[in-house]
N, C-alpha and C positions, 0 to 999 in steps of 0.2 A: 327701614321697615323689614328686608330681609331680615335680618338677625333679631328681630321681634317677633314676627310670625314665627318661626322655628322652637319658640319659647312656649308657644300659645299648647302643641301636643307635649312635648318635654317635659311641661313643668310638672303635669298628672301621672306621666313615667318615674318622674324621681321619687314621688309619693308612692307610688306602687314598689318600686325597689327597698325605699326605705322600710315600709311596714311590712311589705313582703320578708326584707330578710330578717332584719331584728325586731320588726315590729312585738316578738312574743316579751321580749327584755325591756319593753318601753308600757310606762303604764299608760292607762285611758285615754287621759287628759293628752297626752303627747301624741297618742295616734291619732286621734279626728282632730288634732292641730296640724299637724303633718299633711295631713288628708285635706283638710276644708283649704287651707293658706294654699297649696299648689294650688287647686284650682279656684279657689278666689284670684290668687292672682293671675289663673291663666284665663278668666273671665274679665279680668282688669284690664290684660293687654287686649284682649280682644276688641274691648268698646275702644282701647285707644287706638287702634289698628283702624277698626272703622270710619273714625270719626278722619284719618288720616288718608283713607281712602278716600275718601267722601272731597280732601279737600284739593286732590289731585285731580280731579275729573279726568280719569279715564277708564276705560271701560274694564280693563282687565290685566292683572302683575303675573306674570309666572318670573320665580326663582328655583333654579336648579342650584341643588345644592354639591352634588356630587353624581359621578356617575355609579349607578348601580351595579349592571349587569350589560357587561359588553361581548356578543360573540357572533360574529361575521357581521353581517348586516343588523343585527337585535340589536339595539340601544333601548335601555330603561333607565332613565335618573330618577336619584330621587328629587325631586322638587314640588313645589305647591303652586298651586293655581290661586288666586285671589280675584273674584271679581265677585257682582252681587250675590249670586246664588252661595257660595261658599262663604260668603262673609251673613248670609241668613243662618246658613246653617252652622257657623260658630257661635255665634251668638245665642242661638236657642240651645243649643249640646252643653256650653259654659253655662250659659247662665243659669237653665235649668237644675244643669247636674248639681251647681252650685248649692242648689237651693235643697235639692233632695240627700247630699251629704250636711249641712245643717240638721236637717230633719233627721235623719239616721243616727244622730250623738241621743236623744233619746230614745227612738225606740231600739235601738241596738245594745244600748247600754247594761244589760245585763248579758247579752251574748257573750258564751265564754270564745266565740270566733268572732271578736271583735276586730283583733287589728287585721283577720284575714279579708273579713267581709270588706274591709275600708283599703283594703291594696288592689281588690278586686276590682270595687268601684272606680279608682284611681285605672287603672289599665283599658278598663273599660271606656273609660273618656278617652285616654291617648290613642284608642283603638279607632272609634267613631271623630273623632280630631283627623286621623291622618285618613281615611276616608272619604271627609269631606274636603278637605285640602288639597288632595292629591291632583298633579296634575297629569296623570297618567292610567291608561287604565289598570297597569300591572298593581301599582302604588295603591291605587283603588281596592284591588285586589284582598291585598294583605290585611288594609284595616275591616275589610269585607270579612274575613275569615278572622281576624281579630274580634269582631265583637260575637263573632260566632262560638270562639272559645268560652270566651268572657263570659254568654249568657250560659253556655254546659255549666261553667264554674259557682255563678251565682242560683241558678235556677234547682241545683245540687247543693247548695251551699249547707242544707242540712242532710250530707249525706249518709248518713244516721238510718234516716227513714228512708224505709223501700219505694216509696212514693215519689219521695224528690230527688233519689239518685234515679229510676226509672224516668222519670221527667226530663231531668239533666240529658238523660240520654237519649232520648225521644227527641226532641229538642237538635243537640246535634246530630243526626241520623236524618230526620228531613231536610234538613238544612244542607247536609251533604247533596241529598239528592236536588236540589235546584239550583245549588253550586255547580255541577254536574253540567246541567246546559248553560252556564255563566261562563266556562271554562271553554267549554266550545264555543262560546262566542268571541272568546276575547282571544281564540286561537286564529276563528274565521278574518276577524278585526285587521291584525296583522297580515295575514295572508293575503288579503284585499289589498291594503294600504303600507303593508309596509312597516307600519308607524302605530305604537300605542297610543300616543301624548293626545289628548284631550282638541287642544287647536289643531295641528298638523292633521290625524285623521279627520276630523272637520271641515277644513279648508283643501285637503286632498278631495272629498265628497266635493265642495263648492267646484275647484278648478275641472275636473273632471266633467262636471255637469249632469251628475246625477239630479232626473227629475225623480215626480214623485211618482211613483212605481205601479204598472195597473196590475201586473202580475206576482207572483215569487219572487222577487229579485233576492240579489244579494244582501241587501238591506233589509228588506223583510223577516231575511232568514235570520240576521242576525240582530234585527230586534225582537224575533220571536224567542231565541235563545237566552237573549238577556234577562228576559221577563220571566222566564222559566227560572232564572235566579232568583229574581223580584218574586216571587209567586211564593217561595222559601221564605227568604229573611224579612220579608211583608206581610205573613203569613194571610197569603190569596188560596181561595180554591185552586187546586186541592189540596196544596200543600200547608195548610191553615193549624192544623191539627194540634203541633205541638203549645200554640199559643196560650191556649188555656190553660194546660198544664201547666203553665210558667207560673203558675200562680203557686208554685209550691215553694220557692222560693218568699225570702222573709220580701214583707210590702215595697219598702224602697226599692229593691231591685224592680217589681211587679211596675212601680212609676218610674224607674231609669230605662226601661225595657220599653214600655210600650208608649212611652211620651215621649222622650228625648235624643232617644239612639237607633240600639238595632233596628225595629220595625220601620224606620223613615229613610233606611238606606235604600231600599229598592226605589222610593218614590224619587229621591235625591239622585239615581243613578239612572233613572229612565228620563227624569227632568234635563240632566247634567247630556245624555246623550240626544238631546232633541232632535238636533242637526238628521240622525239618523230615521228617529219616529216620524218625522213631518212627511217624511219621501218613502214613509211606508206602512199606506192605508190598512191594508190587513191586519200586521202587524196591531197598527193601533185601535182598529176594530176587535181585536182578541184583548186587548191591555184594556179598553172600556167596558167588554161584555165582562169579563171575569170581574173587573172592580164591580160595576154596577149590581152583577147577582151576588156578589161578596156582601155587599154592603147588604143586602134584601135578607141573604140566607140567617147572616151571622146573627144578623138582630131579630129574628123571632128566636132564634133559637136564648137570647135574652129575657126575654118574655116570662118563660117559666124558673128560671137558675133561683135556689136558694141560698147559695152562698155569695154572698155579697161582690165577693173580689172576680168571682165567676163572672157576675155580671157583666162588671167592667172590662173581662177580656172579652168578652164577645163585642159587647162594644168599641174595642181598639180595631180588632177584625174588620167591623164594621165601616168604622170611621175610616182607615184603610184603604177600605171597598170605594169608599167618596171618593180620594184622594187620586186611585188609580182610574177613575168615572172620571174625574174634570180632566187627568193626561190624554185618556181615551180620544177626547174630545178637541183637543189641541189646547187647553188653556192651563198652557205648564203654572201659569203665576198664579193661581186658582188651586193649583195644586199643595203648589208653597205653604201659598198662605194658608190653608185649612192646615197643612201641618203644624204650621206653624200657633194658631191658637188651638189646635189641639195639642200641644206640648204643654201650653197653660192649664188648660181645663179638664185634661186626663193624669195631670199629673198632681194636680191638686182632686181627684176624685178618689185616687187611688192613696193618696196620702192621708186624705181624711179617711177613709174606707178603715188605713191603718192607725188612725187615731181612735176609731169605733172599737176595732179590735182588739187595742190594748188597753181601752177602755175596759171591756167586757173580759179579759182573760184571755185572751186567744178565742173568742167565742167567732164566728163567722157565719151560722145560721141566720138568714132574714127573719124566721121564726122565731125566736129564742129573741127579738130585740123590741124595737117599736119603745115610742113618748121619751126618745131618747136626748128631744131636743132641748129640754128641764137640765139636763147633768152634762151634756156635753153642747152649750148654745154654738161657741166658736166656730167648732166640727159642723155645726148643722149650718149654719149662716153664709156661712164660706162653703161650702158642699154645693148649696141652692145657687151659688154664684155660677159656680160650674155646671151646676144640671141644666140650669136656663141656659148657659152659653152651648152644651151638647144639642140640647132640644132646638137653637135656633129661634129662641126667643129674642124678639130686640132687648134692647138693644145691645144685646152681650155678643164677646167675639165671632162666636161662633155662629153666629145668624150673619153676618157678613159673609164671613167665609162661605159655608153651607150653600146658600142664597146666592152665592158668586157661581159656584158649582152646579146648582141648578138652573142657572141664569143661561149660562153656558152650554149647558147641555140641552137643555129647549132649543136654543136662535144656533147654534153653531151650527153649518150645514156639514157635518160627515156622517160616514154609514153609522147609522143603527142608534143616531144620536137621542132621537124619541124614546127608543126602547130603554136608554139611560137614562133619560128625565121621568120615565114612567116610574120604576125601579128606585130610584133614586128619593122619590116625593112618596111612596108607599112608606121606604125604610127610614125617614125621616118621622114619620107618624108614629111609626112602631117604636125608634129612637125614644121620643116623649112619651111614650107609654111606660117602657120598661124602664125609664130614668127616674119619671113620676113614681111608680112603684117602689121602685128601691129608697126614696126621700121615704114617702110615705112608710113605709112598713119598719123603715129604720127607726125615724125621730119623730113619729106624730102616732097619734090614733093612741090606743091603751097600751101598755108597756106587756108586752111578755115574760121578760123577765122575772125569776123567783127574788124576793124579797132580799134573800142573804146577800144577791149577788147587786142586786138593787143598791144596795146601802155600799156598798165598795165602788161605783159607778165615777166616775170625777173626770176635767178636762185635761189633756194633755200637756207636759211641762210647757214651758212657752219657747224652746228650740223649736218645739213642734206646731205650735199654734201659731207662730209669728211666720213661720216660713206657709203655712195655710192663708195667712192673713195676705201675702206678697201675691199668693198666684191669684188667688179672687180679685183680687185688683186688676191684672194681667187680665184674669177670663171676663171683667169686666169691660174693661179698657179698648183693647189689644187689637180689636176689629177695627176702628175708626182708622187705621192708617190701609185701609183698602176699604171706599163708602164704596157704595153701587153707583153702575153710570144716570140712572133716574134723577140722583141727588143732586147732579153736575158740578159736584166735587169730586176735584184731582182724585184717581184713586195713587196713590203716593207710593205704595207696594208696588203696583203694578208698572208703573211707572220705573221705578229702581230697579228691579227686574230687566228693567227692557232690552239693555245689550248682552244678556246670556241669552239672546233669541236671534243674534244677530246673523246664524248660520244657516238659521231656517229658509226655505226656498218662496217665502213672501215674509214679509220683511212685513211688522203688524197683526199676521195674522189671529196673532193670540188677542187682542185687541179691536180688530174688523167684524163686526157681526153684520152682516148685508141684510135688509129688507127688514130691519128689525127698531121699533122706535121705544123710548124710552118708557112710553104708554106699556106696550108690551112686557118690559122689564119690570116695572111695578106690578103688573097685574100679576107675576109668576112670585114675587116676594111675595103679595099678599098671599097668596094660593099656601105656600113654604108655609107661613105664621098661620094659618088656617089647620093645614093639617100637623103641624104640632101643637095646638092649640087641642085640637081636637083628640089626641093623642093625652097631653096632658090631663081633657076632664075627661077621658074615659078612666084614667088610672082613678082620679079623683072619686070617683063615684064607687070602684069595685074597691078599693081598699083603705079609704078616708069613710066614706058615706056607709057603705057597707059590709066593712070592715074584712073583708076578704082577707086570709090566712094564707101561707103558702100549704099548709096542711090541708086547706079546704080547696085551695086548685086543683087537688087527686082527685076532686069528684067529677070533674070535665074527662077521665077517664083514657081513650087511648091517644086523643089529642094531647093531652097531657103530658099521658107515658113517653108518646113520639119525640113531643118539644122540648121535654126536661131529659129524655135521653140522648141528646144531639142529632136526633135523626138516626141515630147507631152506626154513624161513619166511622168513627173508633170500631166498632166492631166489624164491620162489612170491612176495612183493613186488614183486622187481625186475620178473618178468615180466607181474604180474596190475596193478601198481599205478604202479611205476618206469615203465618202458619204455614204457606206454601215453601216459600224461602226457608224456615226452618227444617221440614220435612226434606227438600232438597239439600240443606247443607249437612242434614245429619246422614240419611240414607244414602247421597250419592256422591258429595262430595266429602263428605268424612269417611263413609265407610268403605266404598269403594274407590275413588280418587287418592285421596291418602292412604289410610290402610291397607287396600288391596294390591294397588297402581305403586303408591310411591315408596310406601314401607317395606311393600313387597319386594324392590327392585332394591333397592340399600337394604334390606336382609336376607336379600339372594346373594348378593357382593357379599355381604360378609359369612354367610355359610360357603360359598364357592372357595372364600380365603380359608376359611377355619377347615377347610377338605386339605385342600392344598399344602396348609401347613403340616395338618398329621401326618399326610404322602411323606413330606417332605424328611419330617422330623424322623421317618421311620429309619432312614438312611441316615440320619446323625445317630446313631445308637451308645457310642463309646467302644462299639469292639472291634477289634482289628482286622479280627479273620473276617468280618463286614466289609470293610474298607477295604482290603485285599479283592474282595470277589467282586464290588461293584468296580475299581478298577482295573482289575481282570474281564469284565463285562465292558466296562470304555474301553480297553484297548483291543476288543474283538471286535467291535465295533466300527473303528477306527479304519482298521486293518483292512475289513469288508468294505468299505467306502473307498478303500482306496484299489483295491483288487476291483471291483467295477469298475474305478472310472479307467485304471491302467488296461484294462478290457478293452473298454469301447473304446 
């Protein structure tokens, strides 16, 4: 099994080397061969890896494969960890990515960055592969900053336009700054313990007998630091910003981004350090309150987006915000799993999204579209799969998950856990609002569209429709292996999960809900399906019944202006955070610091020389009677140094 695991990131690096380097001398057909087969088959070993797992019964494999980096006391190998959680998240990372390199052979297909985008993709897997594999936090690290590259590279991929290399760039620039407190933690990490490895600091916490923390401790501090990472590549308040913008990048990256990879690293890295969150209340009193208003803020600010794919990224944000609300709360397998069927159902939204738009020409105004489900049924069919499983509708994945999360945050007794169920059941309503909206105004009600464009309208090649047809099954599906405790069926996730909890300081607890009976638990699912329900025929009425326009929302006026302007956090940055920093690095660090300080000092040294030499040169002249007199000048000189000292 070691030398199969090892194959599982590998096989998507040699795809990335291939079409990276000659990919420009290989035609079409060869590069998304090259591309799809690496990680087909590194989704192949995966399920057989699993399934190998599964027949071992034990809780957890670490292989070292070599040592990394050895200096005094610092040991870092590289090796992989394999137990549930890392064998979740290969499976979702392969199998997905799989599905959305499929789909990329047609909509990429006339891109003249064809074999660059498909190398990209490919790196991008082995990046988010070694990531989740890692059994170390250095190792974690890399592919941490690895897909940090990767989204600069794809998010820029049309760096053509000032938009999406500014994007690109925005993009990594926050990402640095929550790296920033990630770094410091995994510096604090080792200074505590000694030890990066995943088990070893873990079981150094157990023996030691760290409890769980009423004040600052040390753990606190360095789960507040890591989250400060998470808050980055999760994109959490405040650091959320760049997320939307990803949208400027072509669609599949838009559904390897926010379904499958980078965005689920933080969740997968606050899950993966439980051992540390459990023993530090604050800590995970901060990881709750920022998800849970994550999830509230992002999704009004959905509500008004006219661009399609807009939408969907505030709803990643959003979803996100859940995901960090069930860690909040102590229910890491809660966690999971919503990532988990959101990998399904955000990746087939964001796929279909790009089925619409190259339906339409590159069109992406919700204006401009509508009665779209006549020319494109597949797109619309499979979309509704996914909007019901976002909204929490039974019995799609997503109302499991969702409904586990909220389950969770009602009965779970830690601080501030109401204030997450409040939060949490609001942006659930708003969720089916703006999801309902975007069906609706997409593919139902009168068509906007001009007639010319009308008559060109048609369904996507079937690369593209067949890999749409997989995930609506998936966002159909996908929940029943985590039912609710009400049903009194195994919940089977939760269950598989259970020994990446085994460090934690109660042993269950993600499981024990005290004083809480399964009455209670239905009556909160009903409550969940209530207000999405509610959410859904609000949409129904304002832009089915009464046809409501995104043009005719401008008449709601500065509520409006506010919601479709994002609240002008973009803007209160550029002026509060942008602007200042440039002002300082032009006036005082360029002009004065450089220029004045450092230029000034290396072009004092070099006038001081250029002095010196003239001095100097003036005595090499070429004439003799020169050279005579300044030697006549040294040996009067000479003379007197020595008639002094023979003096004294």
């Amino acid at each position: 099994m070691k030398t199969l695991l090892i194959f599982i990131p590998i096989l998507p690096l040699i795809g990335f080397l291939l079409n990276g380097i000659f990919g420009r001398s290989f035609p079409k057909k060869l590069v998304h061969r090259i591309a799809i087969t690496t990680t087909g088959i590194s989704f192949l070993l995966a399920v057989i890896t699993f399934f190998k797992f599964l027949s071992l019964d034990v809780e957890s494999l670490v292989f070292n494969y070599f040592t990394w980096i050895k200096a005094g006391d610092f040991v870092a190998n590289f090796g992989f960890l394999l137990d549930p959680l890392s064998m979740v998240m290969v499976l979702v990372v392969t199998g997905v990515g799989f599905l959305i390199h499929v789909y990329s052979i047609g909509y990429m297909w006339n891109d003249i960055g064809y074999n660059r985008f498909f190398a990209y993709l490919n790196l991008f897997m082995f990046s988010m592969l070694i990531l989740v594999l890692a059994n170390n936090y250095l190792l974690l690290f890399v592919g941490w900053e690895g897909v940090g590259l990767c989204s600069y590279l794809l998010i820029g991929f049309y760096f053509h336009k000032k938009s999406a290399s500014d994007a690109g760039k925005k993009a990594f620039i926050v990402n640095r700054i929550g790296d920033f407190g990630f770094v410091v933690g995994l510096m604090l990490i080792f200074f505590t313990f000694r030890t990066i490895d995943f088990e070893k600091v873990f079981s150094e916490i157990v023996n030691r007998g760290y409890g769980v923390e009423a004040g600052w401790g040390v753990l606190t501090v360095i789960g507040v630091l890591l989250f400060i990472g998470a808050t980055g590549k999760s994109a959490q308040i405040p650091l959320y910003v760049w997320l939307p913008d990803a949208m400027e990048g072509p669609t599949p990256v838009s559904a390897l981004i926010h379904a499958a990879t980078m965005v689920t690293a933080g969740v997968y890295m606050i899950t993966r350090s439980n051992a540390i969150y459990s023993r530090a209340p604050h800590a995970l009193f901060i990881v709750g309150l920022i998800g849970s208003i994550t999830a509230l803020f992002a999704a009004t600010i959905g509500i008004f987006q006219r661009d399609i794919k807009r939408v969907l990224a505030y709803s990643t944000v959003s979803q996100l915000g859940y995901m960090f609300t069930a860690l909040g709360v102590l229910a890491f397998s809660a966690g999971i799993f919503h990532l988990m069927t959101h990998a399904f159902f955000k990746a087939l939204l964001f796929l279909g999204s790009g089925s619409v738009i190259l339906a339409l020409h590159h069109e992406q105004d919700m204006q401009n579209m509508g009665g779209l489900k006549k020319y494109l049924p597949i797109t619309c069919w499979t979309m509704w799969a996914a909007t019901l499983a976002i909204s929490g509708i039974p019995i799609f994945a997503g109302f499991f998950s969702k409904d586990e999360i909220l389950w969770r945050s009602y009965s779970t007794p830690v601080k501030g856990h109401m204030i997450f169920y409040i939060l949490g059941t609001v942006a659930a309503l708003i969720t089916a609002l703006y999801m309902f909206r975007l069906m609706f105004l997409t593919f139902h009600g009168k068509t906007r569209l001009p007639e010319d464009k009308l008559s060109h309208v048609h369904e996507s090649p079937k690369s593209m429709t067949g890999v749409l047809v997989v995930l609506a099954i998936l966002s159909t599906i996908g929940g029943f292996v985590g039912m609710p405790g009400w049903t009194k069926i195994p919940n089977i996730f939760e269950n598989f999960l259970e020994p990446v909890f085994k460090f934690m300081p109660h042993k269950g607890i993600v499981h024990a809900v005290e004083g809480h009976s399964a009455g209670n638990e239905l009556l909160v699912t009903l409550v969940s399906i209530l207000v999405a329900g509610i959410g859904a025929l609000i949409a129904y009425i304002i832009y089915l019944k009464k046809e409501v326009t995104p043009e005719k929302e401008e008449n709601l006026g500065l509520i409006y202006k506010l919601i479709f302007n994002k609240y002008y956090v973009d803007e209160i940055y550029n002026f509060l955070v942008v602007q200042p920093i440039k002002w300082f690095s032009t006036n005082v660090l360029w002009k004065i610091v450089d220029v004045s300080i450092i230029d000034g000092i290396v072009n004092g040294y070099a006038y001081l020389t250029e002095g010196l030499s003239v001095g100097v040169s003036k005595i090499q002249n070429g004439f003799i009677r020169s050279y005579v007199g300044w030697i006549a000048l040294g040996g009067i000189g000479i003379l007197y140094y020595i008639l002094i000292n023979f003096i004294k």
